[in-house]
C-alpha positions, 0 to 999 in steps of 0.5 A: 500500500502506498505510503500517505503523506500529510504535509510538503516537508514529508512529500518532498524528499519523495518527490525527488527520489522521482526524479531521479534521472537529470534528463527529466529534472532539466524538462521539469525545470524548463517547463517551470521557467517558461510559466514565468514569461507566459504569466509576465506576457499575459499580465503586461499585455493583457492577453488573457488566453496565454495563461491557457498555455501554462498548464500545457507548457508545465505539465507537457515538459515535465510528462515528457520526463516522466514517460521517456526518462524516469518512466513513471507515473506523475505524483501529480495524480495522486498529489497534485498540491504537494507535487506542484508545490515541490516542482516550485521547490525543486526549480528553486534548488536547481537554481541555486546549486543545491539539488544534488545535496537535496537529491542525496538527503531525499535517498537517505530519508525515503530508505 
């Protein structure tokens, strides 16, 4: 039975041992960054339709990793706050050098 998990700071260090593959962190961080244009573009212009393209950008560069790098199921299904919280998280980490601490404190902490 899968485990439950009750607040992001539990969720987290799960959330990256799914992520894994360097290849799928990268799609997710490219996909996270380019919310930012989209989200800036539609406020300053006032081109409401291109905060439709953020769920697909997102989501699209991140299932791309899932499927043919990490081959596994999105959290997202089964969390979809936590998971969107934690790619916020682990763009952040990616950004400032410290995911590959945060990768290997997740290893010890999910075994």
């Amino acid at each position: 039975m899968p485990k439950k998990y009750r607040s992001l700071k539990e969720f987290y260090p799960f959330y990256l041992t799914e992520h894994q593959n360097p290849i799928s962190r990268n799609l997710h961080f490219i996909g996270t960054f380019l919310l930012f244009p989209c989200l800036f573009y539609a406020l300053f212009s006032k081109t409401w339709w291109i905060l439709a393209l953020i769920p697909p950008i997102g989501y699209g560069f991140a299932w791309v990793g899932h499927a043919f790098f990490e081959k596994n199921k999105p959290a997202t299904f089964q969390y979809p706050v936590y998971s969107l919280a934690s790619d916020f998280i682990m763009f952040w980490d990616i950004l400032n050098g410290r995911i590959g601490k945060k990768m290997e404190e997740a290893k010890h902490n999910i075994n």
